[in-house]
LUMPAZA-55222 format. One record per atom (N, C-alpha, C): x, y, z. Coordinates in pm, whole numbers, padded with zeros to 5 digits, always signed. Example, Ala and Ser with C-alpha at 12.3 -4.5 7.8 and 13.67 -1.06 7.14 Angstrom:
+01319-00569+00780 +01230-00450+00780 +01320-00330+00780 +01285-00225+00708 +01367-00106+00714 +01290+00003+00787 
***
This chain:
+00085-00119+00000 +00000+00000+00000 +00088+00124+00000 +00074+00205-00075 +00097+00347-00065 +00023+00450-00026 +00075+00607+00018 -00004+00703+00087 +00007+00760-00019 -00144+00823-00101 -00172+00916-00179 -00292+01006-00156 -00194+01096-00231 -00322+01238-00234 -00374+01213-00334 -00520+01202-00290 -00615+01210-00391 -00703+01351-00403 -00718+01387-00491 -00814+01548-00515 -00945+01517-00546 -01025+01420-00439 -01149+01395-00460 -01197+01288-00521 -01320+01284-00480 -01430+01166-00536 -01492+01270-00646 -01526+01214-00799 -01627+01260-00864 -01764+01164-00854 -01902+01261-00846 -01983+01198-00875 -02010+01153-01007 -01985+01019-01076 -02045+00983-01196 -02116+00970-01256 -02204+01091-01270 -02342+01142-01287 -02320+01241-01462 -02322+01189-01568 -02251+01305-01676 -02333+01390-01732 -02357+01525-01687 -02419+01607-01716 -02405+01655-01849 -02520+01671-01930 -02468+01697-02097 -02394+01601-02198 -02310+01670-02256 -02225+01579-02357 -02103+01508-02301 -02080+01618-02182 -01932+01613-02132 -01951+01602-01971 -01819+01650-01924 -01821+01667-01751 -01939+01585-01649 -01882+01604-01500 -01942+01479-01436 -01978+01597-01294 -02049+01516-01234 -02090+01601-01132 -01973+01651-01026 -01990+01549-00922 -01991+01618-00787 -01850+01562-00773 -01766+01681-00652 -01615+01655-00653 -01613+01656-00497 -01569+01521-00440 -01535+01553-00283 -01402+01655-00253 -01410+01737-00113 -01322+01744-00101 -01123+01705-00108 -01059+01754-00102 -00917+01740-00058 -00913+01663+00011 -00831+01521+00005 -00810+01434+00112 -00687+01354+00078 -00611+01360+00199 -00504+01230+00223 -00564+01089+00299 -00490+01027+00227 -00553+00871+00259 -00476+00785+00179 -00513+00664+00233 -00407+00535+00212 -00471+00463+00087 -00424+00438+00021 -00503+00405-00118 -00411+00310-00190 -00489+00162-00258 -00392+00070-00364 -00365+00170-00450 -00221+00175-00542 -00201+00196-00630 -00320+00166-00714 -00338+00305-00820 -00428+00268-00938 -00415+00282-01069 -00281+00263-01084 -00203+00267-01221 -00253+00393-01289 -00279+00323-01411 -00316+00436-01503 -00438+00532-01504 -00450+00617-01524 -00619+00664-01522 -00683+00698-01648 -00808+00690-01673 -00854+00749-01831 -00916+00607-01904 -00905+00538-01848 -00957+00385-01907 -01117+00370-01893 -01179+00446-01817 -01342+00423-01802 -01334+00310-01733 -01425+00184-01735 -01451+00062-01658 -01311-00015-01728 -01210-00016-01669 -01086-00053-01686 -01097-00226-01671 -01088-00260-01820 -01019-00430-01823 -01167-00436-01864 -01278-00361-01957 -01457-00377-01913 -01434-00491-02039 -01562-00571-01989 -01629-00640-02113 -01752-00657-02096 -01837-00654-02255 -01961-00653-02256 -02051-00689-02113 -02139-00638-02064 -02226-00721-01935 -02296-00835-01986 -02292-00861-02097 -02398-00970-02134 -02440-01060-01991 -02364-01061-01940 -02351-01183-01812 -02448-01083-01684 -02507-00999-01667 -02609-00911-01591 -02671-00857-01714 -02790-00943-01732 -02914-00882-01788 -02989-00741-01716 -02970-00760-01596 -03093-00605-01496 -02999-00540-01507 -02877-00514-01580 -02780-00375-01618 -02927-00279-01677 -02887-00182-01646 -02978-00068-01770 -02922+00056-01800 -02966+00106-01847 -02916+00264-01910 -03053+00364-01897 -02959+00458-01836 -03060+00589-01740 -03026+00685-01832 -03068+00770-01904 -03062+00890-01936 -03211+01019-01903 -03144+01088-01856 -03212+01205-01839 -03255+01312-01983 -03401+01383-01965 -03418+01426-02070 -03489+01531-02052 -03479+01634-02089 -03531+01802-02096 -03549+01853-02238 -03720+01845-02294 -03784+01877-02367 -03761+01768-02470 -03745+01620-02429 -03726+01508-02534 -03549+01520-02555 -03529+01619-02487 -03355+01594-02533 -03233+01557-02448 -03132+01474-02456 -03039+01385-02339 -02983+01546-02287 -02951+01495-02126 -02902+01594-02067 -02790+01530-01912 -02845+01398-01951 -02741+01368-01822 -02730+01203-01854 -02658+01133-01808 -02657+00972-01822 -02618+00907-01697 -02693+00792-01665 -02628+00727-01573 -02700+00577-01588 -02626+00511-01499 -02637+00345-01545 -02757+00301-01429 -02775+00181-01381 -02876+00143-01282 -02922+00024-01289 -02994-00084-01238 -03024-00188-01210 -03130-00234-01231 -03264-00331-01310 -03398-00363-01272 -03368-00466-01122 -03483-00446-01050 -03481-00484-00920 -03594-00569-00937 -03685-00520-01029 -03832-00579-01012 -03867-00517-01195 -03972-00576-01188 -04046-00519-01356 -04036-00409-01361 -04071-00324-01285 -04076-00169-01235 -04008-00069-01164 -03916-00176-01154 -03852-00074-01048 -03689-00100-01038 -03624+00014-01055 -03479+00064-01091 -03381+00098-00981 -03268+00038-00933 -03182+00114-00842 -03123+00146-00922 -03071+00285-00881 -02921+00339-00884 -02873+00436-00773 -02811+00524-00792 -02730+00693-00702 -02815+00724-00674 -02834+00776-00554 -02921+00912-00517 -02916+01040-00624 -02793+01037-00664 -02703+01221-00735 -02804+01228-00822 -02854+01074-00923 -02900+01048-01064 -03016+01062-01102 -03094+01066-00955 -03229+01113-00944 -03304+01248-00905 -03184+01324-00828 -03220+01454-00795 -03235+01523-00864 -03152+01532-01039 -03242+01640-01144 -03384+01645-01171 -03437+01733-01206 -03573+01823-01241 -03556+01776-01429 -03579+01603-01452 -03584+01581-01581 -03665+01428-01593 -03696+01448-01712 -03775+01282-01729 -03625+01215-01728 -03677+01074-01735 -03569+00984-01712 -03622+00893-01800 -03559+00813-01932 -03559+00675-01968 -03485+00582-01947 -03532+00463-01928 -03410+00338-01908 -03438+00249-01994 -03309+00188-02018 -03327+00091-02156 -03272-00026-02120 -03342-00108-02164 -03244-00262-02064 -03167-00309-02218 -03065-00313-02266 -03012-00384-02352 -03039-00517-02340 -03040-00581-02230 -03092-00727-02243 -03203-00754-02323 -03271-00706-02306 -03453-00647-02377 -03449-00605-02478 -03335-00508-02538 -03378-00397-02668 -03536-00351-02616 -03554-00315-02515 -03715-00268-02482 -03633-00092-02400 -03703+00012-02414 -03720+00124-02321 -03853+00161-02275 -03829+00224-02173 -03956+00319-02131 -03955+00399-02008 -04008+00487-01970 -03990+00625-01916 -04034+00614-01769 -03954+00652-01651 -04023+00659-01532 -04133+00664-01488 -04200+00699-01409 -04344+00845-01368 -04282+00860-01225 -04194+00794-01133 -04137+00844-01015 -04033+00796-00978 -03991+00887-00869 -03847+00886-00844 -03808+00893-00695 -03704+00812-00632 -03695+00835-00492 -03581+00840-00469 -03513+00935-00354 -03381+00953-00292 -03342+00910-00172 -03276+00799-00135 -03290+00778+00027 -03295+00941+00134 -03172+00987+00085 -03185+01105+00197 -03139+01248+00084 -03150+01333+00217 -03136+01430+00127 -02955+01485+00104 -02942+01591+00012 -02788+01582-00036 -02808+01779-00014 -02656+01761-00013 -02680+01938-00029 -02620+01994-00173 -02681+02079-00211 -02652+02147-00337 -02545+02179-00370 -02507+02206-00537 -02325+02182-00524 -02308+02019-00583 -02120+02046-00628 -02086+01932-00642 -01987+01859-00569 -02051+01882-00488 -01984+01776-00395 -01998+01653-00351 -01931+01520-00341 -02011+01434-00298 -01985+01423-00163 -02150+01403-00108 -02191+01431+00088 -02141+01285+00143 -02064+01304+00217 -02043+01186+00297 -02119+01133+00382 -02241+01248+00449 -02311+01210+00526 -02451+01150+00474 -02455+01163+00345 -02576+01068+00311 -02552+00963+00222 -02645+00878+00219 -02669+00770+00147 -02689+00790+00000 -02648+00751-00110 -02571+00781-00168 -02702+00648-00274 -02804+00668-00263 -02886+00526-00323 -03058+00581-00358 -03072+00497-00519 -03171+00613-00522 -03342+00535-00601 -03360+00510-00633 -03493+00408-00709 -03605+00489-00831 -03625+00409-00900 -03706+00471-01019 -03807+00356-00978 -03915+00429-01038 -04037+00370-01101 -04087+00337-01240 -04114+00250-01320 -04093+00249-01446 -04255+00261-01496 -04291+00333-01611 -04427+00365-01651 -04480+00202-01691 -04341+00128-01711 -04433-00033-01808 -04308-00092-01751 -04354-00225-01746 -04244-00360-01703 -04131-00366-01790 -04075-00390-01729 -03920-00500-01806 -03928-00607-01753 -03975-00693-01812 -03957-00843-01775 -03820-00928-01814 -03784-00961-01691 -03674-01063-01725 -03703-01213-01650 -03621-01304-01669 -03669-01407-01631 -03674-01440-01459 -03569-01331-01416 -03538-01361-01292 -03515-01215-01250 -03470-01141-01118 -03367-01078-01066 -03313-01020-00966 -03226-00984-00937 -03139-00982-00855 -03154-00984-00729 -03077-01010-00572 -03123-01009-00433 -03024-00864-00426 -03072-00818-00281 -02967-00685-00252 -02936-00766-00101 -02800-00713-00086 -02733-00772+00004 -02806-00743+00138 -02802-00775+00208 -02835-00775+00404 -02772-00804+00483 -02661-00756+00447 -02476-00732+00552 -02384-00687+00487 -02313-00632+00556 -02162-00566+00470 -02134-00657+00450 -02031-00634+00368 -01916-00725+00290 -01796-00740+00376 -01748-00829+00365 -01606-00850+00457 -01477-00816+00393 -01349-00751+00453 -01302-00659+00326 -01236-00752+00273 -01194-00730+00175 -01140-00816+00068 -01229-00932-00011 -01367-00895+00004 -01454-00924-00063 -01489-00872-00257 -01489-00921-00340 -01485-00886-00486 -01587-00861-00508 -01665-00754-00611 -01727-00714-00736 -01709-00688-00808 -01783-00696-00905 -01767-00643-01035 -01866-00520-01060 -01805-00393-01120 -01857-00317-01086 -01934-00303-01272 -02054-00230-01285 -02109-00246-01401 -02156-00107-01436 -02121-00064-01606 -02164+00099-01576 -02167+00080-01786 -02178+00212-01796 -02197+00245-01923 -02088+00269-02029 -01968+00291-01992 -01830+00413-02031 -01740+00265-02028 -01661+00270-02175 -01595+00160-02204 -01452+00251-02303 -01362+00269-02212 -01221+00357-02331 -01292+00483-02318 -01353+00548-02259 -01350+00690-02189 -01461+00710-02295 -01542+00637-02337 -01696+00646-02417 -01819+00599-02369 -01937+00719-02393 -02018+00692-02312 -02118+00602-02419 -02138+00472-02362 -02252+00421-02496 -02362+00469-02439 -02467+00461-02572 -02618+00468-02569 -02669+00363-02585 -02588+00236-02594 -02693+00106-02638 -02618+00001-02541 -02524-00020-02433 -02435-00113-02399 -02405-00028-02275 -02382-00177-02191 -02347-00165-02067 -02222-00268-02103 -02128-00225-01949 -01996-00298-01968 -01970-00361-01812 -01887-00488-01787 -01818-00519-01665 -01711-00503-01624 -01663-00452-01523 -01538-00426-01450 -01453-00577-01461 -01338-00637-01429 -01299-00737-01432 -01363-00711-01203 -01329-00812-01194 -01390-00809-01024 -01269-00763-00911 -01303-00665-00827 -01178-00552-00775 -01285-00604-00599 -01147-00556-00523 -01153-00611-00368 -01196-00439-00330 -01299-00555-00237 -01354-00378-00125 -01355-00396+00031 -01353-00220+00076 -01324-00244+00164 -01419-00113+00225 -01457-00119+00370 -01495+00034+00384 -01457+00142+00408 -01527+00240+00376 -01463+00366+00345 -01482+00458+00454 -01500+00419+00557 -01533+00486+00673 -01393+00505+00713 -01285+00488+00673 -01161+00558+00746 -01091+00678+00652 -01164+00702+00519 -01154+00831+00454 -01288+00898+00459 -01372+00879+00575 -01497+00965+00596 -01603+00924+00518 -01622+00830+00416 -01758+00782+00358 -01787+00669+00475 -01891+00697+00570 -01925+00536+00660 -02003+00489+00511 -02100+00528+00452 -02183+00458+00410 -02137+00391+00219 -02031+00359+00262 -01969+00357+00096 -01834+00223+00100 -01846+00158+00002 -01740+00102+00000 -01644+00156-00087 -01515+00118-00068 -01408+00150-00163 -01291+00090-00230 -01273+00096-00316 -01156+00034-00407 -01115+00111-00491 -01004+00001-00597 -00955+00079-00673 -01028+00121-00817 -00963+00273-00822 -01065+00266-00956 -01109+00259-01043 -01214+00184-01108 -01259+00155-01268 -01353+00256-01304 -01430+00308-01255 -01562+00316-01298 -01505+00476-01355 -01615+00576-01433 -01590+00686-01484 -01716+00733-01471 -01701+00886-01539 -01861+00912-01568 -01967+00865-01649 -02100+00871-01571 -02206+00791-01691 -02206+00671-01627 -02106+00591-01510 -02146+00482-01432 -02188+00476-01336 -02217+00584-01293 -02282+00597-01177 -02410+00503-01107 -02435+00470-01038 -02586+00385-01040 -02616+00222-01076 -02478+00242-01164 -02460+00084-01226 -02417+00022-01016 -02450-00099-01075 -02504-00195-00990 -02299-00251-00960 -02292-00310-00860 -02208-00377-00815 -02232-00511-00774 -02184-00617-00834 -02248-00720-00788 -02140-00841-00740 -02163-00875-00651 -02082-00990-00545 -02041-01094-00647 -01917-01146-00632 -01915-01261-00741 -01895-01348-00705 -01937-01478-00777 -02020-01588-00804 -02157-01611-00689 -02187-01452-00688 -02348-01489-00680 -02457-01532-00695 -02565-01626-00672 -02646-01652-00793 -02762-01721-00749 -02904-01621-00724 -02891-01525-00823 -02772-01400-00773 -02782-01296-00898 -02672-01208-00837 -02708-01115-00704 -02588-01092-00636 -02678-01032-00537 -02587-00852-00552 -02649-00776-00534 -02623-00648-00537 -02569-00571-00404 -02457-00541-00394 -02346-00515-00274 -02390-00365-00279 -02372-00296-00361 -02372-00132-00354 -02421-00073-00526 -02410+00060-00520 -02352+00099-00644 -02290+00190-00670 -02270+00228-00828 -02091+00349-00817 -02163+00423-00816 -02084+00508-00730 -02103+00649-00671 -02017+00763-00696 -01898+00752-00715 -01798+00857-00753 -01652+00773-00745 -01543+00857-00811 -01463+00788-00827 -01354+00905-00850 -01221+00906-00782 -01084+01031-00800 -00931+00996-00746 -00845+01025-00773 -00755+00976-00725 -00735+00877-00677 -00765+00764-00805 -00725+00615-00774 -00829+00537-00702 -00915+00593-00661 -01018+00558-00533 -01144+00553-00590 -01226+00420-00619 -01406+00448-00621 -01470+00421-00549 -01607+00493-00490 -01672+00503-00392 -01809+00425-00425 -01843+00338-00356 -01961+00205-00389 -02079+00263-00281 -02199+00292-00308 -02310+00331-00205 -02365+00188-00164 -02317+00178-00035 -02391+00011+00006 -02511+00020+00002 -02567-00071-00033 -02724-00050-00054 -02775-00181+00102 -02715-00235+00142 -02756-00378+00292 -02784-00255+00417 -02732-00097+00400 -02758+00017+00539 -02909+00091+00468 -02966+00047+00333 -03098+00116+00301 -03166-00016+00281 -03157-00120+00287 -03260-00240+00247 -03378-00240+00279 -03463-00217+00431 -03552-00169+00471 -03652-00078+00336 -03561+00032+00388 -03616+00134+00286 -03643+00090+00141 -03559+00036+00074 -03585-00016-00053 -03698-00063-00067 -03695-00221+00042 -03814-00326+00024 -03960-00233+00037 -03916-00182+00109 -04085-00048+00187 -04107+00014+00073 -04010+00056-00041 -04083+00151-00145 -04097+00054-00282 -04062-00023-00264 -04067-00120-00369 -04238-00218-00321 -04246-00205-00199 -04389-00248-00190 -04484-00158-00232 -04488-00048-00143 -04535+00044-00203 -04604+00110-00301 -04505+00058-00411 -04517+00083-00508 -04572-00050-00628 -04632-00149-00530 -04711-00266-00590 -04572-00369-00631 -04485-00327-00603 -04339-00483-00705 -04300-00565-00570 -04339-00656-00619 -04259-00751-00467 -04123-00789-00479 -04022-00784-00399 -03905-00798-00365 -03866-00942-00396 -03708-00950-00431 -03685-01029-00462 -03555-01066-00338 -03587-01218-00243 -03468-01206-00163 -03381-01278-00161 -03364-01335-00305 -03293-01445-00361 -03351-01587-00345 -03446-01644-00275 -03522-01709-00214 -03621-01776-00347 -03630-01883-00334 -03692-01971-00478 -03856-01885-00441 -03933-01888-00589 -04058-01794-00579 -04120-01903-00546 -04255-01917-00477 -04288-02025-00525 -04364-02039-00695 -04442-02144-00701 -04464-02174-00865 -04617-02074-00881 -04581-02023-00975 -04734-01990-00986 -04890-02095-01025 -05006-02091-01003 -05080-02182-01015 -05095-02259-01170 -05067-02142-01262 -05120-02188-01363 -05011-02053-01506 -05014-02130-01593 -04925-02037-01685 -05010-01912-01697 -04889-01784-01726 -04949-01638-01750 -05049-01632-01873 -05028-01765-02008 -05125-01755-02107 -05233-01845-02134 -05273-01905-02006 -05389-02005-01979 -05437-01850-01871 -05621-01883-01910 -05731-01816-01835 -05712-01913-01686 -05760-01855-01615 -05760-01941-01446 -05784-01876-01338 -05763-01875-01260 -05792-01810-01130 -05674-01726-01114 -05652-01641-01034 -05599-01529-01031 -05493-01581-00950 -05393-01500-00968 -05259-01575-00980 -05163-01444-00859 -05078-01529-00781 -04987-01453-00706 -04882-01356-00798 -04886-01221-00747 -04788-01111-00795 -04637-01164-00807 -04620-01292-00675 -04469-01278-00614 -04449-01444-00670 -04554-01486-00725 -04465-01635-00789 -04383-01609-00878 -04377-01731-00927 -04255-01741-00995 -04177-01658-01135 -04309-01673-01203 -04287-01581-01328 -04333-01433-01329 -04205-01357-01405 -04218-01228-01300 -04310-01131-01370 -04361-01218-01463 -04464-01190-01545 -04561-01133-01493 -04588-01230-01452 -04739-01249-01310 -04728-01067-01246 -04644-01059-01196 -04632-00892-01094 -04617-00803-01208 -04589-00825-01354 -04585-00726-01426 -04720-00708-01479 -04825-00784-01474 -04915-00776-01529 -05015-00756-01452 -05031-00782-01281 -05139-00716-01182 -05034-00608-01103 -04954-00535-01142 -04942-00397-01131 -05040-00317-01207 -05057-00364-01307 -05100-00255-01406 -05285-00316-01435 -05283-00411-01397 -05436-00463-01357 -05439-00576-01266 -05490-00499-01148 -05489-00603-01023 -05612-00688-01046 -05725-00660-01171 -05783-00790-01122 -05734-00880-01150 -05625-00926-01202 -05551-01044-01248 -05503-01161-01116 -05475-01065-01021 -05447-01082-00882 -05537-01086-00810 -05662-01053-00809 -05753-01090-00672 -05854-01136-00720 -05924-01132-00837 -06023-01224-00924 -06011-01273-01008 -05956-01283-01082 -05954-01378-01215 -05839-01356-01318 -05764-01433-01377 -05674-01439-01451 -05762-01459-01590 -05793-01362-01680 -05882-01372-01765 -05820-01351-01888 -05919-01357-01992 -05854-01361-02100 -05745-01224-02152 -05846-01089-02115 -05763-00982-02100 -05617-01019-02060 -05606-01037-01909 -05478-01075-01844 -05385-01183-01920 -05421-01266-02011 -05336-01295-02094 -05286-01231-02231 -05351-01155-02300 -05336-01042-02364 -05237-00942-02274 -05236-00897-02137 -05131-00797-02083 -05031-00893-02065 -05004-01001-02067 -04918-01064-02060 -04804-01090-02177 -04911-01071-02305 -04846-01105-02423 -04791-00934-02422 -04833-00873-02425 -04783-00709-02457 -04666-00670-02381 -04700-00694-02208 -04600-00684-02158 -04471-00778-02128 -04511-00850-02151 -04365-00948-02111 -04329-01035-02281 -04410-01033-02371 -04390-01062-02501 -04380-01234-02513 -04512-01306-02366 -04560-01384-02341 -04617-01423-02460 -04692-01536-02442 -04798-01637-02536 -04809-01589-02702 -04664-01602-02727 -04668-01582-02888 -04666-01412-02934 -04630-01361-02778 -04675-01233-02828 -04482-01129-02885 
***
């Protein structure tokens, strides 16, 4: 280990075409060597291997204005940064797994941040979308419910591959050791060395050989050799509470059970939280599917939304 000055955490939040948000203060601290800098997700290759990768862009009057990466958690519902949600803009996310997009209608911040670019040490650093229509995937992800022990690996997952921001592709970190960051003043953050750049912000961090994957934190900023991971196991509570909330049932890595009957057979009305995640994408958006009858309609929202029964 070596002692370096680092000139801050950036938030990886990329406002516009160019530049990135928020810059922590001046700080000395003990930090791995981080070789070179300017590489974006350094050593990245395609995510094909995390389907709930997505792509966040922000938009003011139909036009891009900010980018950041993020997670499906549920049909509906998106982690990433707190930073990524605090603009005054629509938001689309696009799952490349899918080739499918579609547009928020809400947005949540664990806590609040103060204005400026700075990144706050004292808040939580973790943030959730609401999606107007499902992304169905077959499965996804658990969020952790304990720190990590240090020298524990992820792979960190973001947008920016050779200092380029894509619009259609997400990328993987090769898998880097963490540790917490509570002895350079982030309690609520893990840290390592750094890959990530701007435009990755929000992208998901995920424990390896997880499976299903389970979600440790996400990138949060990154400066002088050093990236900062927002643990998401100190907001879990909160998550699960707005993710109910908001009609999506949680996923806790835990086998679903089976649902009664397939999403494109008529039948009796079918659990949100079985197996196919179909089922919760389709009595979100019409609960009688869920408390009276799985009808013919409800197989029709099935085919539309999840691109079920031939659809």
């Amino acid at each position: 280990m070596t002692t370096t000055s680092w000139m801050g955490v950036v938030c990886l939040c990329v406002a516009s075409a160019s530049g990135a948000g928020c810059v922590a203060n001046d700080t000395d601290t003990e930090a791995e060597p981080a070789g070179q800098r300017g590489g974006a997700i350094k050593g990245a290759e395609p995510a094909d291997a995390y389907p709930e990768a997505v792509l966040i862009d922000m938009l003011e009057d139909g036009h891009p204005v900010g980018a950041c990466s993020g997670a499906l958690l549920a049909p509906r519902i998106v982690l990433t940064a707190a930073h990524c949600v605090r603009r005054e803009a629509a938001f689309r996310v696009t799952s490349p797994a899918l080739g499918k997009a579609t547009m928020a209608d809400a947005v949540a911040a664990y806590d609040t941040h103060e204005d400026g670019d700075l990144v706050d040490p004292e808040s939580h650093d973790v943030g959730l979308l609401h999606l107007l229509a499902p992304l169905v995937l077959p499965s996804y992800p658990a969020l952790a419910d304990a720190p990590l022990a240090a020298g524990k690996r992820v792979v960190n997952v973001g947008r920016v591959a050779d200092g380029a921001l894509s619009t259609e592709e997400l990328f993987a970190s090769k898998p880097v050791k963490v540790r917490g960051a509570g002895d350079i003043g982030f309690p609520f953050a893990y840290r390592a060395i750094e890959k990530i750049e701007p435009g990755d912000s929000g992208g998901p961090d995920v424990v390896v050989g997880s499976a299903p994957h389970v979600i440790a934190a996400v990138n949060s900023g990154a400066g002088g050799g050093v990236e900062l991971l927002a643990r998401v196991d100190l907001v879990r509570p909160w998550i699960l509470d707005w993710m109910a909330a908001h009609g999506s049932p949680s996923s806790s890595g835990a086998a679903a059970p089976a649902c009664k009957h397939d999403v494109c057979a008529a039948g009796e009305p079918l659990d949100p939280s079985c197996a196919d995640p179909c089922a919760g994408a389709v009595c979100e958006s019409d609960g009688y599917c869920c408390t009276t009858a799985w009808d013919a309609q409800c197989t029709v929202e099935a085919s539309l939304y999840c691109g079920a029964c031939g659809g």
